[in-house]
C-alpha positions as a LaTeX table, in Angstrom:
\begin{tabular}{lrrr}
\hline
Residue & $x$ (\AA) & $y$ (\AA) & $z$ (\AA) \\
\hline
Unk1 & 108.00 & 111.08 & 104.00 \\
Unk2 & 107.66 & 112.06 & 107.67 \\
Unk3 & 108.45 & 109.80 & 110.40 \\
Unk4 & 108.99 & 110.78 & 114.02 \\
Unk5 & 109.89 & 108.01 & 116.94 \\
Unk6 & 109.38 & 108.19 & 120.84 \\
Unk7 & 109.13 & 112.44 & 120.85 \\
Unk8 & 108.76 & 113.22 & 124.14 \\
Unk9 & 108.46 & 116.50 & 125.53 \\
Unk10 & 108.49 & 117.52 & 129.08 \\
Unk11 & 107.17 & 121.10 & 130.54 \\
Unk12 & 109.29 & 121.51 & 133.97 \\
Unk13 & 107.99 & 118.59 & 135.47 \\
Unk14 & 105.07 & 118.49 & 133.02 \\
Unk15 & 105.10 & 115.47 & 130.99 \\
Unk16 & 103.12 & 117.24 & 127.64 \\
Unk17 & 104.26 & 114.35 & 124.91 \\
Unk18 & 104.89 & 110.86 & 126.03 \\
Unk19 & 106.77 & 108.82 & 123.61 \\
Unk20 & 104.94 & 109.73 & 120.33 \\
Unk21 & 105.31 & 107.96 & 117.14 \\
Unk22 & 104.36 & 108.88 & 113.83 \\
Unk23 & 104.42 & 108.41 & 110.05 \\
Unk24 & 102.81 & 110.18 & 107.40 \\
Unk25 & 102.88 & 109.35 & 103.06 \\
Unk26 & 103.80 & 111.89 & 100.72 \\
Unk27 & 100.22 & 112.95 & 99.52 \\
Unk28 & 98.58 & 112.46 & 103.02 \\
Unk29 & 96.11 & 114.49 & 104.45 \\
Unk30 & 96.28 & 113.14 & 108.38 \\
Unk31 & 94.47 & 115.20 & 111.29 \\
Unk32 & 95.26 & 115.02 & 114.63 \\
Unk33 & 92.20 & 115.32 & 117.18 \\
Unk34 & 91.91 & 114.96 & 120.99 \\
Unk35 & 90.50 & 117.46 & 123.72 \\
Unk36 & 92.71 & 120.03 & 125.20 \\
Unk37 & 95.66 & 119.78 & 126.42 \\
Unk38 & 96.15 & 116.19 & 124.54 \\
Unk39 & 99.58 & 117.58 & 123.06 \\
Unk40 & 98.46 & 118.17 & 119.54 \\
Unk41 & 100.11 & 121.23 & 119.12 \\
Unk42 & 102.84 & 120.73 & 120.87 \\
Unk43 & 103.37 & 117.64 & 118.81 \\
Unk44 & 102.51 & 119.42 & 115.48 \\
Unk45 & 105.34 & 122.51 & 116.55 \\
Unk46 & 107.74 & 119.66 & 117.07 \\
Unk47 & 107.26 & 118.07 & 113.94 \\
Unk48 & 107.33 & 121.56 & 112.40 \\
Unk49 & 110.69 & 122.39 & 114.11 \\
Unk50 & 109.00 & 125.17 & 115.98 \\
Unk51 & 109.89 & 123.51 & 119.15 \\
Unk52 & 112.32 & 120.76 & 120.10 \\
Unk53 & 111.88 & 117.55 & 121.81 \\
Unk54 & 113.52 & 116.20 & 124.56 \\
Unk55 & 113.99 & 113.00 & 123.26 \\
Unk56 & 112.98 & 111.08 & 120.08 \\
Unk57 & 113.79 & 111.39 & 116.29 \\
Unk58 & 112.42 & 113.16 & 113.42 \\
Unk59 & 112.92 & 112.14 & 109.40 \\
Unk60 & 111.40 & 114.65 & 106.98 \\
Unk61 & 112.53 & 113.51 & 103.17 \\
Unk62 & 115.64 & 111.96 & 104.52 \\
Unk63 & 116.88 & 114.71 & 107.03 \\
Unk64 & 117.03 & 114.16 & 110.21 \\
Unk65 & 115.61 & 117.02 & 111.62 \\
Unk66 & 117.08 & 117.38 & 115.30 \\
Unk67 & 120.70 & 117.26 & 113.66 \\
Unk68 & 119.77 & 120.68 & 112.07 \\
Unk69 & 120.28 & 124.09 & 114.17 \\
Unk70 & 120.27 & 127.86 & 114.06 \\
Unk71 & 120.41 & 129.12 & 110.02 \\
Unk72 & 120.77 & 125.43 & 108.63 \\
Unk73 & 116.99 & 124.60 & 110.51 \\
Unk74 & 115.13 & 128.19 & 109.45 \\
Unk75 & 116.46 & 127.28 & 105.93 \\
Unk76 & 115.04 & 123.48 & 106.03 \\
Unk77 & 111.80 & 124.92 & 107.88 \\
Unk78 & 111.71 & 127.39 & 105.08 \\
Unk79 & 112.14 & 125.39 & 102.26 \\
Unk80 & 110.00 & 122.25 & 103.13 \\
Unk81 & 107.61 & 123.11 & 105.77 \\
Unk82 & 104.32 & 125.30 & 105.18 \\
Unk83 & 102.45 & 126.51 & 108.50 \\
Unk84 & 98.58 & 127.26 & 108.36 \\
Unk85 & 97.66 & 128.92 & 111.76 \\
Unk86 & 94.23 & 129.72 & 113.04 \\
Unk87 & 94.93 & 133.11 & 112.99 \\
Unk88 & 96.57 & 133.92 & 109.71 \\
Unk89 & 99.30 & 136.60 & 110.70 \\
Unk90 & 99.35 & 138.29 & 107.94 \\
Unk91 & 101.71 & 141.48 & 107.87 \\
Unk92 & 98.84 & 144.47 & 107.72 \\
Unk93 & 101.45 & 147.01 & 106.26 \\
Unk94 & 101.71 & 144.55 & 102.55 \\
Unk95 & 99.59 & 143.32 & 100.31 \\
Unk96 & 98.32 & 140.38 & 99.69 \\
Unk97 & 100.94 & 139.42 & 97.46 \\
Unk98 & 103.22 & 140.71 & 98.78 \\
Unk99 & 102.89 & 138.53 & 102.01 \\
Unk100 & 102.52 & 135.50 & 100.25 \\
Unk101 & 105.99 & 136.22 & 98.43 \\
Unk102 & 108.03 & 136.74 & 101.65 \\
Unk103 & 108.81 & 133.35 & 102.14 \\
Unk104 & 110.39 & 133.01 & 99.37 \\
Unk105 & 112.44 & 136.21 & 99.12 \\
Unk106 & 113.91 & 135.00 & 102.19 \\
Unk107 & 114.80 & 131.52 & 100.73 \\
Unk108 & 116.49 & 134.34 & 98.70 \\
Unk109 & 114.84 & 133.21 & 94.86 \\
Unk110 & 114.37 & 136.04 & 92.31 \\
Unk111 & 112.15 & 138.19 & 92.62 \\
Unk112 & 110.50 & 137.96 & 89.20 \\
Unk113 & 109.93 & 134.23 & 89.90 \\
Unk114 & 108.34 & 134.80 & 92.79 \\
Unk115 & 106.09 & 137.11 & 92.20 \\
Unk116 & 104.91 & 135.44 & 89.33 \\
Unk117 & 104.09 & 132.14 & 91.27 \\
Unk118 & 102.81 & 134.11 & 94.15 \\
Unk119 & 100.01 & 135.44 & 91.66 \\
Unk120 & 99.29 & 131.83 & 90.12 \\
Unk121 & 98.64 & 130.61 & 93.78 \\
Unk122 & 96.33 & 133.16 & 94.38 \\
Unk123 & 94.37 & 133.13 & 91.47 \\
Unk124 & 94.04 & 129.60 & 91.75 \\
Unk125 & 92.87 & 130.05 & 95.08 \\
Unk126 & 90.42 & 132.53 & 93.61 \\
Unk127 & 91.87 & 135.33 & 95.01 \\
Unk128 & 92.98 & 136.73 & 91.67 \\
Unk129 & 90.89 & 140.27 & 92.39 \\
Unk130 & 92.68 & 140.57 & 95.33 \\
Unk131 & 96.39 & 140.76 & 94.58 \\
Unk132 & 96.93 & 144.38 & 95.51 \\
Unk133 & 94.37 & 143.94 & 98.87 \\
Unk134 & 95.77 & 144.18 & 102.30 \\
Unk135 & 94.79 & 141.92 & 105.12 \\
Unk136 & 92.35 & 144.65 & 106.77 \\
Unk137 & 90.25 & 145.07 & 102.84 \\
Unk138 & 89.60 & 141.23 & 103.04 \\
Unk139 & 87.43 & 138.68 & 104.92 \\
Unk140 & 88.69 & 136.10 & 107.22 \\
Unk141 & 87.87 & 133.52 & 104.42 \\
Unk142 & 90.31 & 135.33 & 102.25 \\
Unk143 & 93.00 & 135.91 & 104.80 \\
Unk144 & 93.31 & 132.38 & 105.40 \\
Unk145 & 93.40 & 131.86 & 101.59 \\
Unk146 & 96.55 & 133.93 & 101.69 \\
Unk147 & 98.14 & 132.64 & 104.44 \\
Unk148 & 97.50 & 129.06 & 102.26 \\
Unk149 & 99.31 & 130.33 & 99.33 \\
Unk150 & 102.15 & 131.92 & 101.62 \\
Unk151 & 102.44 & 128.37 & 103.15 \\
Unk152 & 102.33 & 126.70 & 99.31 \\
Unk153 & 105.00 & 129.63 & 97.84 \\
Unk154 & 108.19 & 127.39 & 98.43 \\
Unk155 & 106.73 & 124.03 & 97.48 \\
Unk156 & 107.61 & 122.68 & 100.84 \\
Unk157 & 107.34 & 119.06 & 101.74 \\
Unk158 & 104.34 & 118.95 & 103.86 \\
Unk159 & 101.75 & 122.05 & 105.06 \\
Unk160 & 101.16 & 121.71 & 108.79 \\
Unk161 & 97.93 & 123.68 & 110.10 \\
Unk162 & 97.14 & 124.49 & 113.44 \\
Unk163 & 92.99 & 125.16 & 114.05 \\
Unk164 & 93.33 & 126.26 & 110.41 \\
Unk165 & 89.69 & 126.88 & 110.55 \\
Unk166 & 89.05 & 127.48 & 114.38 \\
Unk167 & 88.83 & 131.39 & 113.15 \\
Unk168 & 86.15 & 130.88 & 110.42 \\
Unk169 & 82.37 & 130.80 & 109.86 \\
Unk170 & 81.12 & 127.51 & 108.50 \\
Unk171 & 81.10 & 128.44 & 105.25 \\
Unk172 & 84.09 & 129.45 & 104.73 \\
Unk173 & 85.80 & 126.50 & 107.00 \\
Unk174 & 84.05 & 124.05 & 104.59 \\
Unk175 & 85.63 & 125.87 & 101.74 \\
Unk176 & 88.82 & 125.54 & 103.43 \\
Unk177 & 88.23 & 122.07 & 104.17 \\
Unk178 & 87.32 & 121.44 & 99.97 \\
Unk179 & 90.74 & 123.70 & 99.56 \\
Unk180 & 93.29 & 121.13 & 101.28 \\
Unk181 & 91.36 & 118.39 & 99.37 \\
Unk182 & 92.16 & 120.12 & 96.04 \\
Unk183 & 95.41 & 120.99 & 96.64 \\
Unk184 & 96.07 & 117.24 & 97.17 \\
Unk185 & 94.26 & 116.22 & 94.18 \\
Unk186 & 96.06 & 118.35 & 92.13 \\
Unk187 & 99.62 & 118.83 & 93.56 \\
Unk188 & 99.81 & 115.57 & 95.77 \\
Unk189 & 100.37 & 117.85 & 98.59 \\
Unk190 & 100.05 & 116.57 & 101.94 \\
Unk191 & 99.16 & 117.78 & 105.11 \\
Unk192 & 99.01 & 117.52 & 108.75 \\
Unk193 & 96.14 & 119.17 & 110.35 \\
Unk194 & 95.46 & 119.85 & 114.26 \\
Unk195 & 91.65 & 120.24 & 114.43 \\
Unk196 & 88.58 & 120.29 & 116.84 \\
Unk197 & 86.72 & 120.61 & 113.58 \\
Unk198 & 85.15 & 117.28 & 113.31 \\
Unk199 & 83.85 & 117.30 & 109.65 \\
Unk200 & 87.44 & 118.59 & 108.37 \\
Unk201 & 89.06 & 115.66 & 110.58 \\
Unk202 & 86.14 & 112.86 & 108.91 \\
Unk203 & 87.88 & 114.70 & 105.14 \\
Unk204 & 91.13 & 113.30 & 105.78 \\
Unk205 & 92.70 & 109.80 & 104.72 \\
Unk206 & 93.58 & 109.24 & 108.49 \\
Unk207 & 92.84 & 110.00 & 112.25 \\
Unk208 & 95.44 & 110.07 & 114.87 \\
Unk209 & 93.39 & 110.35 & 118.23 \\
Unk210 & 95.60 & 111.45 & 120.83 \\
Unk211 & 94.80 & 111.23 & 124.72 \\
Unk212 & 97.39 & 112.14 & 127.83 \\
Unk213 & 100.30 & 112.93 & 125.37 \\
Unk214 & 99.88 & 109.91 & 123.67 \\
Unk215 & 98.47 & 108.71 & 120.22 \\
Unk216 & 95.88 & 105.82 & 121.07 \\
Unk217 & 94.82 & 104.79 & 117.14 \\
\hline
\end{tabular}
């Protein structure tokens, strides 16, 4: 479903990403771990089309993905790519909601529709009490529920979290980690996850180890 061949990605004369290559299933749940500075997230913004490579290829469900640019990319991103950050960045003037449906308003899809699957997500994500909440009324472990729905509310292709639990307590990063699991069970989503978190990493159906810009397993 995702493939990506020799991405490379210099800094100035900083080599960062050294001829990666990488395939993922539809219905994975891959991590990526390594010590600072490895590349992960510079390889997971690439692969989310946050960043470009220098060189190399991307496939995501047949597109290639460095042939896309300006509206026709923030359309594809929108559409097929959900982003899980370690801090949520959540807008604190709307609701919950109300965040979670701004994706797709600006994949421009009624609004009726939107709302209503906005309100499924959350209540599956038992957030149901907490609809009308804004980001400041709930706790981290909610926030990054919401920010999990916002990155579910276009059905997109593949969720792709950076340290999506680097912000959280353990209890509510093991609840996050049970979260992704269920969401695969259920919806055969699949995910790519950056983590230092090493019991979220042991959770997934692979481990790419990466070391100098490179992966090495």
């Amino acid at each position: 479903m995702l493939t990506a061949t020799n991405i490379v990605k210099n800094y100035g004369i900083l080599p960062v990403l050294k001829g990666v290559d990488i395939q993922i299933k539809k219905g994975e749940i891959v991590s990526i771990v390594g010590s600072s500075g490895a590349g992960k997230s510079t390889l997971l913004h690439i692969l989310g089309t946050l960043d470009r490579a220098d060189e190399g290829a991307i496939m995501l469900d047949g597109q290639r993905i460095e042939a896309l640019s300006g509206r026709k990319l923030s359309a594809f991103r929108n559409k097929n790519i959900g982003f899980v950050f370690q801090f949520h960045h959540l807008l604190p003037e709307f609701t919950a909601l109300e965040n979670v449906c701004i994706p797709g308003w600006i994949a421009g899809r009624k609004k009726k529709e939107i709302i209503e699957r906005a309100s499924q997500l959350l209540t599956t994500l038992g957030l149901s009490a907490r609809l009308e909440s804004k980001p400041q009324q709930l706790s981290g472990g909610e926030q990054q529920r919401v920010a999990v729905a916002r990155a579910l509310i276009n059905n997109p292709s593949i969720i792709m979290a950076d340290e999506p639990t680097g912000n959280l307590d353990s209890v509510n990063a093991k609840e996050l980690h049970q979260l992704f699991i269920d969401l695969r069970n259920q919806f055969n989503q699949t995910f790519l996850i950056v983590t230092h978190n090493e019991e979220l990493a042991q959770m997934s159906d692979r481990i790419l180890q990466m070391k100098d810009g490179r992966i090495i397993n």
